[in-house]
HTML snippet that shows the backbone in 3Dmol.js (N, CA, C, O; Angstrom):
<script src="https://3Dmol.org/build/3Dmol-min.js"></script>
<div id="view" style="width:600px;height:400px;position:relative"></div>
<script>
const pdb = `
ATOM      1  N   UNK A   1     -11.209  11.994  13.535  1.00  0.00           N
ATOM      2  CA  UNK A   1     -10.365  12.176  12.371  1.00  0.00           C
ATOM      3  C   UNK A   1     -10.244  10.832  11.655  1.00  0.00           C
ATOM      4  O   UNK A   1     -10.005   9.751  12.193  1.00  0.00           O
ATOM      5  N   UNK A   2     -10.408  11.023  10.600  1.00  0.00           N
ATOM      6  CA  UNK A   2     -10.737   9.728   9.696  1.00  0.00           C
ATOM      7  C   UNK A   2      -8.931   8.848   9.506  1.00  0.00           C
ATOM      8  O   UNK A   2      -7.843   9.401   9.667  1.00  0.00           O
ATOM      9  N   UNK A   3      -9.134   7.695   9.209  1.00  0.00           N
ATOM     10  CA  UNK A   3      -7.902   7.405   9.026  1.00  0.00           C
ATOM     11  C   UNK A   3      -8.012   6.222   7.750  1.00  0.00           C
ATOM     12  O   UNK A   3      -8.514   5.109   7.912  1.00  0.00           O
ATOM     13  N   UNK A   4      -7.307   6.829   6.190  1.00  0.00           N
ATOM     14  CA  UNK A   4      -8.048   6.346   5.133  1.00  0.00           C
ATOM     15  C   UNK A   4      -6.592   5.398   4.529  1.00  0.00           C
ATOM     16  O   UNK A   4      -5.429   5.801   4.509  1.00  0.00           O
ATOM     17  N   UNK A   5      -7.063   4.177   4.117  1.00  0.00           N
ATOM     18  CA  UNK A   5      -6.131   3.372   3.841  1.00  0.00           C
ATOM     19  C   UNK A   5      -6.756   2.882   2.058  1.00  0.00           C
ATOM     20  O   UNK A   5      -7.958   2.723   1.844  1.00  0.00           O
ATOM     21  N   UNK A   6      -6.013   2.763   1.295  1.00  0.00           N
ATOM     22  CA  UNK A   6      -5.860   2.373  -0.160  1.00  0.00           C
ATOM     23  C   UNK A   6      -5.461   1.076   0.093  1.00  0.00           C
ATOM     24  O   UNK A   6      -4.939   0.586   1.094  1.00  0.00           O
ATOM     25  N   UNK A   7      -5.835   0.522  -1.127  1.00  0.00           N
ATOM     26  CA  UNK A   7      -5.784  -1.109  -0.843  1.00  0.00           C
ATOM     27  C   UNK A   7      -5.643  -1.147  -2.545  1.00  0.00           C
ATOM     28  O   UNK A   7      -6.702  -1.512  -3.054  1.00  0.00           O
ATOM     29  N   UNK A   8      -4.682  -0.882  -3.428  1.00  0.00           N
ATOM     30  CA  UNK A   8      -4.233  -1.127  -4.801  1.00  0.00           C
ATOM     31  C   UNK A   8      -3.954  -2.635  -5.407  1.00  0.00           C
ATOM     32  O   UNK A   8      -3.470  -3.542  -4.728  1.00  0.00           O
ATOM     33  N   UNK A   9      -4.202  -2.717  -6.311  1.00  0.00           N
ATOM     34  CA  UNK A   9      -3.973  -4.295  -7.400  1.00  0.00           C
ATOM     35  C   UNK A   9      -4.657  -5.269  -7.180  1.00  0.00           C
ATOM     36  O   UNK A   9      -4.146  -6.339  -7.510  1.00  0.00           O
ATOM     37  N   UNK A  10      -6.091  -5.315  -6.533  1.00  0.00           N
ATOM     38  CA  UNK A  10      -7.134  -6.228  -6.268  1.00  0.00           C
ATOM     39  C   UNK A  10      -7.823  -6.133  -8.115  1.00  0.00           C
ATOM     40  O   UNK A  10      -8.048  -5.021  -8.593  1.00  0.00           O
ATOM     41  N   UNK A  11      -8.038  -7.224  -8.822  1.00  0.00           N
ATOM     42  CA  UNK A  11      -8.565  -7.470  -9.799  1.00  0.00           C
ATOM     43  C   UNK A  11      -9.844  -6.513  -9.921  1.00  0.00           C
ATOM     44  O   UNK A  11     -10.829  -6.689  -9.204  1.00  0.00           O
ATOM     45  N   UNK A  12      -9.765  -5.430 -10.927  1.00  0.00           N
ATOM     46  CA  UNK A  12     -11.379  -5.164 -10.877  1.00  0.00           C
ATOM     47  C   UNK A  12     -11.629  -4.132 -10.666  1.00  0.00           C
ATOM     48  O   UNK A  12     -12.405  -3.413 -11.296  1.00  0.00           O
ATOM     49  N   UNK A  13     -10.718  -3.763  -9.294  1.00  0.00           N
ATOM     50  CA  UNK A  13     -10.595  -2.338  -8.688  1.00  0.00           C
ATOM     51  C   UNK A  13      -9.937  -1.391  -8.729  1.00  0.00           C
ATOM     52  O   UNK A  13      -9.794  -0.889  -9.844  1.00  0.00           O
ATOM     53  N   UNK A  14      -9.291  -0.771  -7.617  1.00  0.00           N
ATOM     54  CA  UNK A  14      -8.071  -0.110  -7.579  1.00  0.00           C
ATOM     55  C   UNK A  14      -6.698  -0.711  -8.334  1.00  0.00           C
ATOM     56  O   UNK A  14      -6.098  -1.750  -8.059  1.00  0.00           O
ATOM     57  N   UNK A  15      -6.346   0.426  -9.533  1.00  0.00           N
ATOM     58  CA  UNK A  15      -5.243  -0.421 -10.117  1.00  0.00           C
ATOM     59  C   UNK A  15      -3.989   0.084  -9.385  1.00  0.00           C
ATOM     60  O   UNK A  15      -3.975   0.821  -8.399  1.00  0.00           O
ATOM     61  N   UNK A  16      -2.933  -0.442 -10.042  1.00  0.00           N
ATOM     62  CA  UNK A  16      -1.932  -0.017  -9.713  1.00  0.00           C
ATOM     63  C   UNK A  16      -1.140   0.856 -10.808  1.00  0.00           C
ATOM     64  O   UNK A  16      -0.518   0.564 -11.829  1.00  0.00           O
ATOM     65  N   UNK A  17      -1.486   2.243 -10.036  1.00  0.00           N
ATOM     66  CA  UNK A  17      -1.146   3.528 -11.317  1.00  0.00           C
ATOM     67  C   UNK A  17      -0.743   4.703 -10.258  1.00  0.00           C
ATOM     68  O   UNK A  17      -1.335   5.253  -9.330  1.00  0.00           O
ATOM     69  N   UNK A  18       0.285   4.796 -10.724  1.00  0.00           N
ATOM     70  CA  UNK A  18       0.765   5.965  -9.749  1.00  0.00           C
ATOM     71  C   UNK A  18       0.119   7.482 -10.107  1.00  0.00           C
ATOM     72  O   UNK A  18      -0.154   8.184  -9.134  1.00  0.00           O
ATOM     73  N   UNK A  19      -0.033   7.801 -10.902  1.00  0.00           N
ATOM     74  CA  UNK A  19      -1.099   8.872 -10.914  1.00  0.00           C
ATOM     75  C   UNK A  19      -2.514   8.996 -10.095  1.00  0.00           C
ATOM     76  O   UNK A  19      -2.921   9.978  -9.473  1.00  0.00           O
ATOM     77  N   UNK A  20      -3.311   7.399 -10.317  1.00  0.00           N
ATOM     78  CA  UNK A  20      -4.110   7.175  -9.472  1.00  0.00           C
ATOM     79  C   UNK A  20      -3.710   7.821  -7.885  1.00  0.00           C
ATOM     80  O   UNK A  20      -4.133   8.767  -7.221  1.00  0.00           O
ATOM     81  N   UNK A  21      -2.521   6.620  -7.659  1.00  0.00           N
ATOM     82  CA  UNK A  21      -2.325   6.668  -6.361  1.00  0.00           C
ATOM     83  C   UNK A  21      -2.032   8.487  -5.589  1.00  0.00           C
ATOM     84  O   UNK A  21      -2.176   8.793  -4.406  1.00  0.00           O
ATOM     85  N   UNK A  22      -1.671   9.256  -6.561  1.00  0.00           N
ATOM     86  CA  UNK A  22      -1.033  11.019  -5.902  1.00  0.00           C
ATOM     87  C   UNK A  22      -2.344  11.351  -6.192  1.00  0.00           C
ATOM     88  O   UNK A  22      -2.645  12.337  -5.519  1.00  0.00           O
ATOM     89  N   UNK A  23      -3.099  11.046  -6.762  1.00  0.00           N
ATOM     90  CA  UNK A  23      -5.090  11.923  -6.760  1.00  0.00           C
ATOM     91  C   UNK A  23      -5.247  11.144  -5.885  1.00  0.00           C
ATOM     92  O   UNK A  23      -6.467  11.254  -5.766  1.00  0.00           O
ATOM     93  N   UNK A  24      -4.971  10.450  -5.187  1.00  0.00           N
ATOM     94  CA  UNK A  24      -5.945   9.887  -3.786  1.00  0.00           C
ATOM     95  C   UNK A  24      -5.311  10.766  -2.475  1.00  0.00           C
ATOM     96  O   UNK A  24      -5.953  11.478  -1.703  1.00  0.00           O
ATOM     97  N   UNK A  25      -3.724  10.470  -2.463  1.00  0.00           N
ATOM     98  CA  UNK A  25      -3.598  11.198  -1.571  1.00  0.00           C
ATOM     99  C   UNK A  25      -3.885  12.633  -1.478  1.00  0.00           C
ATOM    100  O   UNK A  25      -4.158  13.166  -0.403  1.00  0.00           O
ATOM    101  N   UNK A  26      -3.821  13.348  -2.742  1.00  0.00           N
ATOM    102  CA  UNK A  26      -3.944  14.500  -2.763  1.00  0.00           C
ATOM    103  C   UNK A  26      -5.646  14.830  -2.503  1.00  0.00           C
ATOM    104  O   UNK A  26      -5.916  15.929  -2.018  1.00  0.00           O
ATOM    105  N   UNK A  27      -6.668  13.968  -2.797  1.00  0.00           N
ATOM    106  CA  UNK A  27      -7.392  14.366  -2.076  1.00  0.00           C
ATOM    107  C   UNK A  27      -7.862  14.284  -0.642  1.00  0.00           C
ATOM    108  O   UNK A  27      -8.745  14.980  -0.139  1.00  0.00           O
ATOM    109  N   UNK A  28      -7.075  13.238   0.011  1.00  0.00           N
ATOM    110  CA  UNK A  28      -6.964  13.355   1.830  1.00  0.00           C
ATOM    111  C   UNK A  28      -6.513  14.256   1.727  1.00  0.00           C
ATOM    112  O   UNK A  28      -7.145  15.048   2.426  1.00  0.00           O
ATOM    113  N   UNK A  29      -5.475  14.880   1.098  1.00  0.00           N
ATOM    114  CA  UNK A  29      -4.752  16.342   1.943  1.00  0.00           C
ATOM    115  C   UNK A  29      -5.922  17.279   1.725  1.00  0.00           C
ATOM    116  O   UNK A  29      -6.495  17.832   2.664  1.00  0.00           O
ATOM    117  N   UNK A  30      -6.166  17.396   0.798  1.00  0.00           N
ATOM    118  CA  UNK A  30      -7.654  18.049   0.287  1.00  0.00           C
ATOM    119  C   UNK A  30      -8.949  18.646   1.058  1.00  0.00           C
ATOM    120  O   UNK A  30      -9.487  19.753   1.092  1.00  0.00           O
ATOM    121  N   UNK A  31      -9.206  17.313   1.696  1.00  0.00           N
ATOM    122  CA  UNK A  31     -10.729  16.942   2.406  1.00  0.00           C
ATOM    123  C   UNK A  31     -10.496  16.692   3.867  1.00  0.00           C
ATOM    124  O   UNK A  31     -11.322  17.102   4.683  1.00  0.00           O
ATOM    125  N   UNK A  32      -9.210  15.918   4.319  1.00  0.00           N
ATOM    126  CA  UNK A  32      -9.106  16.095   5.709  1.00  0.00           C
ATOM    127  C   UNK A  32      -7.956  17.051   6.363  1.00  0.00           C
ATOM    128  O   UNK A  32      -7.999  17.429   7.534  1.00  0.00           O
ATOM    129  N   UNK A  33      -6.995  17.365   5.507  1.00  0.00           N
ATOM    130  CA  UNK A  33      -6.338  18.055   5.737  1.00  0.00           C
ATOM    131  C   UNK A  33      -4.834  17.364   5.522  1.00  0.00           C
ATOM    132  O   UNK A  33      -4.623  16.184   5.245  1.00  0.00           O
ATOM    133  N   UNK A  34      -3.772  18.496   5.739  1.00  0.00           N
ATOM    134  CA  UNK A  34      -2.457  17.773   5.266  1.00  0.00           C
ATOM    135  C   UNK A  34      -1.708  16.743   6.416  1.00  0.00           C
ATOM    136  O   UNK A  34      -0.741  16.030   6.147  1.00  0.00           O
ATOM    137  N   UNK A  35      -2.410  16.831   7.837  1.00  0.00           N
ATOM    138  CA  UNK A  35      -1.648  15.837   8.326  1.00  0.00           C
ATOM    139  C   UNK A  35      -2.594  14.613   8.435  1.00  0.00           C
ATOM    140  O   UNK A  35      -2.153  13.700   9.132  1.00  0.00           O
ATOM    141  N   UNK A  36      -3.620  14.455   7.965  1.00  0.00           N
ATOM    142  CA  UNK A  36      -4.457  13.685   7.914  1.00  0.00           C
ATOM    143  C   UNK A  36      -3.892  12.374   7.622  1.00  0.00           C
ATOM    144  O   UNK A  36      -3.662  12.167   6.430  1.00  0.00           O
ATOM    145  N   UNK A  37      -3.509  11.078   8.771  1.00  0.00           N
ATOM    146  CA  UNK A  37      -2.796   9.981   8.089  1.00  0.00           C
ATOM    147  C   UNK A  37      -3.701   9.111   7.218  1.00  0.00           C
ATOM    148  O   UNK A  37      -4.931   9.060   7.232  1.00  0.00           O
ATOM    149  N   UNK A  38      -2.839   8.442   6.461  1.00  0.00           N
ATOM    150  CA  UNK A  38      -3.760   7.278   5.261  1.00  0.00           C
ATOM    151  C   UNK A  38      -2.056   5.915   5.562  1.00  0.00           C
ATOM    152  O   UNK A  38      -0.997   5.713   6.157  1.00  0.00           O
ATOM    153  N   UNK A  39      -2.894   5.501   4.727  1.00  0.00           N
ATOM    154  CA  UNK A  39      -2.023   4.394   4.416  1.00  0.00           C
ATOM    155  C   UNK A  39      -2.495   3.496   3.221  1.00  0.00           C
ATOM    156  O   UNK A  39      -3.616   3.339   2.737  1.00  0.00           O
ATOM    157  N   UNK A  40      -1.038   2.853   2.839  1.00  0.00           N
ATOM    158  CA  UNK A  40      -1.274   2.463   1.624  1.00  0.00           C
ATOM    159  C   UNK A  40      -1.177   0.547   1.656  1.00  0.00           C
ATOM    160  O   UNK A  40      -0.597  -0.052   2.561  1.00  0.00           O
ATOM    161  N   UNK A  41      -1.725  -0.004   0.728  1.00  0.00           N
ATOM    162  CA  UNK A  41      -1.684  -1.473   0.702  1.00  0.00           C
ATOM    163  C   UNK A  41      -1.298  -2.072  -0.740  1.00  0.00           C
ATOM    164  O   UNK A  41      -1.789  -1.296  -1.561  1.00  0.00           O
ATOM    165  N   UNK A  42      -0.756  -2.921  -1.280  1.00  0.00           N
ATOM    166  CA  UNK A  42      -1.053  -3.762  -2.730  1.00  0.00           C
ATOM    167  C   UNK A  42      -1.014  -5.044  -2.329  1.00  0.00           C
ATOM    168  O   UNK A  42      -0.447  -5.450  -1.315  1.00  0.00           O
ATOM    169  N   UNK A  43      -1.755  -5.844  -3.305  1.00  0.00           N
ATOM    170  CA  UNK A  43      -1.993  -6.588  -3.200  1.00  0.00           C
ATOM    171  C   UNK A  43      -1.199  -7.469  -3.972  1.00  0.00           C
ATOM    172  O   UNK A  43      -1.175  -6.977  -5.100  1.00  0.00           O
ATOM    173  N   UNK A  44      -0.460  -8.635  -3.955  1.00  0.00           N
ATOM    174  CA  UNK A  44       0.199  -9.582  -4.706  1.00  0.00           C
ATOM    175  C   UNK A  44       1.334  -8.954  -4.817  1.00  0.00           C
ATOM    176  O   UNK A  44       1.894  -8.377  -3.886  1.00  0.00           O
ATOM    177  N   UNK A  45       1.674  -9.017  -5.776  1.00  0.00           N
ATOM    178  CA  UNK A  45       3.208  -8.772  -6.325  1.00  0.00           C
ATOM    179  C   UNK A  45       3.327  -7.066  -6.352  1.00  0.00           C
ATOM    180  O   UNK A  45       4.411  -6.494  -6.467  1.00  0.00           O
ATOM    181  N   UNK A  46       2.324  -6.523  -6.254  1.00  0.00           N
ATOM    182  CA  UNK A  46       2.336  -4.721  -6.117  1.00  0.00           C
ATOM    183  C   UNK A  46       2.494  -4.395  -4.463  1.00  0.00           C
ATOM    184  O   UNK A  46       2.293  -3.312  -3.913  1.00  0.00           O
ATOM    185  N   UNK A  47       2.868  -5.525  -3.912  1.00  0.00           N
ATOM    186  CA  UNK A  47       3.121  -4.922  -2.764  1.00  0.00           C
ATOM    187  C   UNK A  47       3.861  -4.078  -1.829  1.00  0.00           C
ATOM    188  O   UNK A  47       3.442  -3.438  -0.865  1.00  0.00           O
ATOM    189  N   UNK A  48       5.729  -4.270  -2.573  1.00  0.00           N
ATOM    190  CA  UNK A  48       6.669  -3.405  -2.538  1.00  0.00           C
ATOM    191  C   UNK A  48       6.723  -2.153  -3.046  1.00  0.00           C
ATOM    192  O   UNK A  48       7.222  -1.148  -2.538  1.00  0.00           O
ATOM    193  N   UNK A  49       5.954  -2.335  -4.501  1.00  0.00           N
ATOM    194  CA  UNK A  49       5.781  -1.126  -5.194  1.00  0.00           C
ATOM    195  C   UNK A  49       5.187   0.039  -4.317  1.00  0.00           C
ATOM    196  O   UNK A  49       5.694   1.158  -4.247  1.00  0.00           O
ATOM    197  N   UNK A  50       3.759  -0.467  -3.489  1.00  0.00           N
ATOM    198  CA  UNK A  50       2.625   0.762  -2.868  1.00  0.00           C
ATOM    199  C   UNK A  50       3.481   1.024  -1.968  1.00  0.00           C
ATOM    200  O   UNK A  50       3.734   2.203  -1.720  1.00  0.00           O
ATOM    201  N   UNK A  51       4.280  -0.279  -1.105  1.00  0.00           N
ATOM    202  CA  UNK A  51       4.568   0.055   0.147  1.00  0.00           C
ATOM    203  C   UNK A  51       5.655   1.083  -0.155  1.00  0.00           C
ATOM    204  O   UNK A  51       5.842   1.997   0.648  1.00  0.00           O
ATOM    205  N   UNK A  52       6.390   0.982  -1.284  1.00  0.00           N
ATOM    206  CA  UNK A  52       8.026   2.283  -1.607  1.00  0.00           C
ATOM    207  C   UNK A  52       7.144   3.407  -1.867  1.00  0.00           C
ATOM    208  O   UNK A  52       7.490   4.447  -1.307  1.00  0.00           O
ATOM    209  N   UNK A  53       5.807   3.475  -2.766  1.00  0.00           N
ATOM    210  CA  UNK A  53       5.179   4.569  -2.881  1.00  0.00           C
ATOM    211  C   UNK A  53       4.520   5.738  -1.326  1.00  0.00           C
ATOM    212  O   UNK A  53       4.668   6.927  -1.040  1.00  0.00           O
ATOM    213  N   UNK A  54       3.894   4.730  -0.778  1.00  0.00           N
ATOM    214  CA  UNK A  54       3.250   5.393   0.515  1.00  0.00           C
ATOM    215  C   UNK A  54       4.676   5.788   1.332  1.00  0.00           C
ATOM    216  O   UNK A  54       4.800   6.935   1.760  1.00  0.00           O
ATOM    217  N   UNK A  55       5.597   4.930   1.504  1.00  0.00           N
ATOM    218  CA  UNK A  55       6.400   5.369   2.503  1.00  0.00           C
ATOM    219  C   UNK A  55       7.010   6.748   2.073  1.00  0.00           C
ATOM    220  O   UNK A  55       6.809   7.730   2.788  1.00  0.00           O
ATOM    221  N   UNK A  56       7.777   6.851   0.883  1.00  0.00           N
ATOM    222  CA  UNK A  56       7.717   7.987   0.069  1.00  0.00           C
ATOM    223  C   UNK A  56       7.338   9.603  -0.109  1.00  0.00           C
ATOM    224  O   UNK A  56       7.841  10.709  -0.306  1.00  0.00           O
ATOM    225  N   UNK A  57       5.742   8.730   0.163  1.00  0.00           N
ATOM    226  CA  UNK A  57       4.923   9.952  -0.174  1.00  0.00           C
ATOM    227  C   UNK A  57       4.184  10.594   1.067  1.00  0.00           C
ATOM    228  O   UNK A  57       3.227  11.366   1.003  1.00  0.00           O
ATOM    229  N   UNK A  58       4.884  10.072   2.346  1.00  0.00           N
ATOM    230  CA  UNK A  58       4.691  10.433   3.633  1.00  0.00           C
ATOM    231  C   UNK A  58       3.906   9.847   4.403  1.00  0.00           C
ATOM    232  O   UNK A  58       3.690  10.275   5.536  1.00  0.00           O
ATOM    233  N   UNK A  59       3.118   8.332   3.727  1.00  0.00           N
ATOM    234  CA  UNK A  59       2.109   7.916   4.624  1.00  0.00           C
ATOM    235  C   UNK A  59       2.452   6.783   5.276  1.00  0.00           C
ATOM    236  O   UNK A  59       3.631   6.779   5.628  1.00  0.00           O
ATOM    237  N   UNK A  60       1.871   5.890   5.538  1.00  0.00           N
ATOM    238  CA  UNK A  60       2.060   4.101   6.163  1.00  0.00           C
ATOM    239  C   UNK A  60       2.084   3.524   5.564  1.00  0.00           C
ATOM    240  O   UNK A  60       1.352   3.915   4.654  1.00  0.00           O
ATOM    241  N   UNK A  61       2.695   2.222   5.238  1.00  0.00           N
ATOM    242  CA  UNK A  61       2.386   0.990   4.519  1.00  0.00           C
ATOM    243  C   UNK A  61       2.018  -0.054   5.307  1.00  0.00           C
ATOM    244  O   UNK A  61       2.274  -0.342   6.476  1.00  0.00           O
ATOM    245  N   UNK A  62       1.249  -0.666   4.293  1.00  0.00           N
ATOM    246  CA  UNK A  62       0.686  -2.007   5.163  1.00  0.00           C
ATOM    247  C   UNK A  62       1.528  -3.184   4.265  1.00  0.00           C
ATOM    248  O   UNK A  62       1.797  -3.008   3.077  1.00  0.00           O
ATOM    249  N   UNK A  63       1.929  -4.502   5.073  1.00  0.00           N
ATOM    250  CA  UNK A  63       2.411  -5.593   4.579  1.00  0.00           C
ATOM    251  C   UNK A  63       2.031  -6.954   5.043  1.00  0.00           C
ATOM    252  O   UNK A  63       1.277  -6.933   6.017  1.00  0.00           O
ATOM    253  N   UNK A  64       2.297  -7.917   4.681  1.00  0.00           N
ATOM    254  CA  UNK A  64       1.822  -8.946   5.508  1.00  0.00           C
ATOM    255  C   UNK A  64       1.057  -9.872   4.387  1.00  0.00           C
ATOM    256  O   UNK A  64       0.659  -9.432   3.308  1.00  0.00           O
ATOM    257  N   UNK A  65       0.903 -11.422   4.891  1.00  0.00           N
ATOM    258  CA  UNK A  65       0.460 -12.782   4.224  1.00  0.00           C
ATOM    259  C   UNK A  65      -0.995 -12.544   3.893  1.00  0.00           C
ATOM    260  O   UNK A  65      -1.465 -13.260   3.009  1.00  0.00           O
ATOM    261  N   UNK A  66      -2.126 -11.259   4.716  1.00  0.00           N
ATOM    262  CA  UNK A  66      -3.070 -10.855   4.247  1.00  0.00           C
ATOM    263  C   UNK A  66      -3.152 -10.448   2.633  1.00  0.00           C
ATOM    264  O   UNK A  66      -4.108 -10.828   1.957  1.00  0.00           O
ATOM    265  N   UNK A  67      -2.285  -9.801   2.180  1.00  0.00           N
ATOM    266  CA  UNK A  67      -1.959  -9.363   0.882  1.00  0.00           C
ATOM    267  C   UNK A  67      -1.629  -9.725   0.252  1.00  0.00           C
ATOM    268  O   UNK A  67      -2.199  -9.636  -0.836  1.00  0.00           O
ATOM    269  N   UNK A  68      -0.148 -10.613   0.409  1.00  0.00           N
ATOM    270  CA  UNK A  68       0.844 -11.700  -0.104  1.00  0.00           C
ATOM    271  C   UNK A  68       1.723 -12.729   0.795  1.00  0.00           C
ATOM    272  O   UNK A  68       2.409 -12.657   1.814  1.00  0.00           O
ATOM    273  N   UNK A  69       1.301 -13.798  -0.203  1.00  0.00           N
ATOM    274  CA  UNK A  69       1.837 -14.910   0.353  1.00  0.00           C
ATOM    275  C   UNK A  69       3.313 -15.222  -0.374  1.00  0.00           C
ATOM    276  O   UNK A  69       3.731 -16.379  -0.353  1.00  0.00           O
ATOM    277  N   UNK A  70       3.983 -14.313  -0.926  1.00  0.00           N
ATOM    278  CA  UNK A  70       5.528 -14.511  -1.776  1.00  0.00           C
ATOM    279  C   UNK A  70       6.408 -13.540  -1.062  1.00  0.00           C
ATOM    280  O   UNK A  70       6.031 -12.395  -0.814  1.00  0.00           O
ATOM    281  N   UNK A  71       7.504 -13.973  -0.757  1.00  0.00           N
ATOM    282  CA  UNK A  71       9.072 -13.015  -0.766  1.00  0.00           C
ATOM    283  C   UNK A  71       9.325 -12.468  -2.116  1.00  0.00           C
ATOM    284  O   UNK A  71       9.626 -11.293  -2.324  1.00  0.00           O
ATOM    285  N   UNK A  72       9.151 -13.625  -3.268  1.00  0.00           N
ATOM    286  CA  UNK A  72       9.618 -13.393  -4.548  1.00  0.00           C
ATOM    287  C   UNK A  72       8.719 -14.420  -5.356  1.00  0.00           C
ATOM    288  O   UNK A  72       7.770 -15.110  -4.985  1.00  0.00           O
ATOM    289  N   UNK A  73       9.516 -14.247  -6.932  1.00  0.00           N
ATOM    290  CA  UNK A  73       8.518 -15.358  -7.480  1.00  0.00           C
ATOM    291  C   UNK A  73       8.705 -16.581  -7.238  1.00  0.00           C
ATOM    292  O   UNK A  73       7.936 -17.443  -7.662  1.00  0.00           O
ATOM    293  N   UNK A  74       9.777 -16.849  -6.504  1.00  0.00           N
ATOM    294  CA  UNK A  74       9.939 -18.725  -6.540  1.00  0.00           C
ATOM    295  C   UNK A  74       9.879 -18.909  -5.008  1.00  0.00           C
ATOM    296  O   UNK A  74      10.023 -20.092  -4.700  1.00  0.00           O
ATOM    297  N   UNK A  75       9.717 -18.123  -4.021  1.00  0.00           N
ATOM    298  CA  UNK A  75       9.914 -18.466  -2.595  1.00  0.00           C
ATOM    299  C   UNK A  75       8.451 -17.692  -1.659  1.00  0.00           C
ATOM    300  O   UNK A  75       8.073 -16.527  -1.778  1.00  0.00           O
ATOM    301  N   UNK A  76       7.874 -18.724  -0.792  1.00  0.00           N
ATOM    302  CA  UNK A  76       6.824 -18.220   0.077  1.00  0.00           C
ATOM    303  C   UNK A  76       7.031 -17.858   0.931  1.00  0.00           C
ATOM    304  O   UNK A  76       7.897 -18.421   1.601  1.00  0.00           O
ATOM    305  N   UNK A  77       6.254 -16.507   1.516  1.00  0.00           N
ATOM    306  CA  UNK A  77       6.795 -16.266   2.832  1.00  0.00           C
ATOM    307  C   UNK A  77       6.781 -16.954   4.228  1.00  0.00           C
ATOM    308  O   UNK A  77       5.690 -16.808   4.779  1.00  0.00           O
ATOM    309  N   UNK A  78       7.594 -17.590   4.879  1.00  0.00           N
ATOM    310  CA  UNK A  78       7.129 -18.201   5.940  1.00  0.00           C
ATOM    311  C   UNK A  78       6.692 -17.674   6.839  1.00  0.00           C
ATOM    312  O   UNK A  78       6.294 -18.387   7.760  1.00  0.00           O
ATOM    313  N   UNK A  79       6.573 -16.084   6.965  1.00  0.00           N
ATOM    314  CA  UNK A  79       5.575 -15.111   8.318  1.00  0.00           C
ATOM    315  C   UNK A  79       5.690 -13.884   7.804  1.00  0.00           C
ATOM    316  O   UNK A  79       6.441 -13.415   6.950  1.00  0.00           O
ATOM    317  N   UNK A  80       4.769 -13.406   8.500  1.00  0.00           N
ATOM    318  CA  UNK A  80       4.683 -11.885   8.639  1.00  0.00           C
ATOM    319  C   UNK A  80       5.584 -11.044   8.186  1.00  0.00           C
ATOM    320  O   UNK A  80       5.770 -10.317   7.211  1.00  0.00           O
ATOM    321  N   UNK A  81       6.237 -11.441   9.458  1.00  0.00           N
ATOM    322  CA  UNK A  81       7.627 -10.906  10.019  1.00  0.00           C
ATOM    323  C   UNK A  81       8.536 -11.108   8.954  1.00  0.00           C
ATOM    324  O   UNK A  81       8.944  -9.989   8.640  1.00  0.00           O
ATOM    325  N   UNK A  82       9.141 -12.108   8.128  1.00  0.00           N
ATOM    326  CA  UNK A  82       9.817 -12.049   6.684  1.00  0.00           C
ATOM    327  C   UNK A  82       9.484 -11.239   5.896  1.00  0.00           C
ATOM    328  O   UNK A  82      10.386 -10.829   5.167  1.00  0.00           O
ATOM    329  N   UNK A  83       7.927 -10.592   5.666  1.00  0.00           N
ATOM    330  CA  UNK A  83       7.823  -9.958   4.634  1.00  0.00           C
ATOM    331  C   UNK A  83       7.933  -8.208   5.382  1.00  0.00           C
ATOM    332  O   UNK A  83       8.180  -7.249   4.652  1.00  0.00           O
ATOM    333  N   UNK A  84       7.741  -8.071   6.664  1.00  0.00           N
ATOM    334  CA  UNK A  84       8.282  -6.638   7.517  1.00  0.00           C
ATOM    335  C   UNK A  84       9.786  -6.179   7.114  1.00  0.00           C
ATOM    336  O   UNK A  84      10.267  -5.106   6.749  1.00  0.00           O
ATOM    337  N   UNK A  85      10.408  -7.725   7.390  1.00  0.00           N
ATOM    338  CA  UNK A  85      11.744  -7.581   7.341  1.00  0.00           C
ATOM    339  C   UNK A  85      12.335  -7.037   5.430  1.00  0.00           C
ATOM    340  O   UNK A  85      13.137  -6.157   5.119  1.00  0.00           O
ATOM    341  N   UNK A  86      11.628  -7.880   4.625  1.00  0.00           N
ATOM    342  CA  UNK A  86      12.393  -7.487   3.121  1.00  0.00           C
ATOM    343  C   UNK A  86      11.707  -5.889   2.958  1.00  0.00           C
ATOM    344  O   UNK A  86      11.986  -5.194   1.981  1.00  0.00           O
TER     345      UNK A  86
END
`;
const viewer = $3Dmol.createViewer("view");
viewer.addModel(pdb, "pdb");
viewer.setStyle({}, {cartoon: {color: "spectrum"}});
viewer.zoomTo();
viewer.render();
</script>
């Protein structure tokens, strides 16, 4: 069973559009079925956004200094774990 993760607001690619984002999930429910897990990612400053969207919309979020290195605009995250926690 496949396990499909979105990775939104990388320059170029996947934007950050919530319409986008319900045609993606809606086609995992689609093609693998409705409990089929995914998970969602953004990148930079869209990171709260995907992560309120996926959690939301029943799937996983991913977080972490891989994606973003900010709490906010004037402060860096010092771990992981700070950005789990906000």
């Amino acid at each position: 069973r496949p396990y499909v993760q979105f990775v939104m607001g990388v320059k170029n690619a996947m934007p950050v559009d919530r319409e986008v984002f319900d045609f993606y999930i809606h086609t995992v429910k689609r093609l693998f079925g409705a409990d089929a897990p995914w998970c969602a990612a953004g990148i930079g400053s869209h990171q709260l956004t995907i992560n309120d969207w996926a959690i939301s919309s029943g799937g996983h979020a991913r977080t972490g200094l891989e994606d973003n290195v900010r709490l906010d605009r004037d402060r860096l995250a010092p771990s992981n774990a700070a950005l789990v926690e906000r």
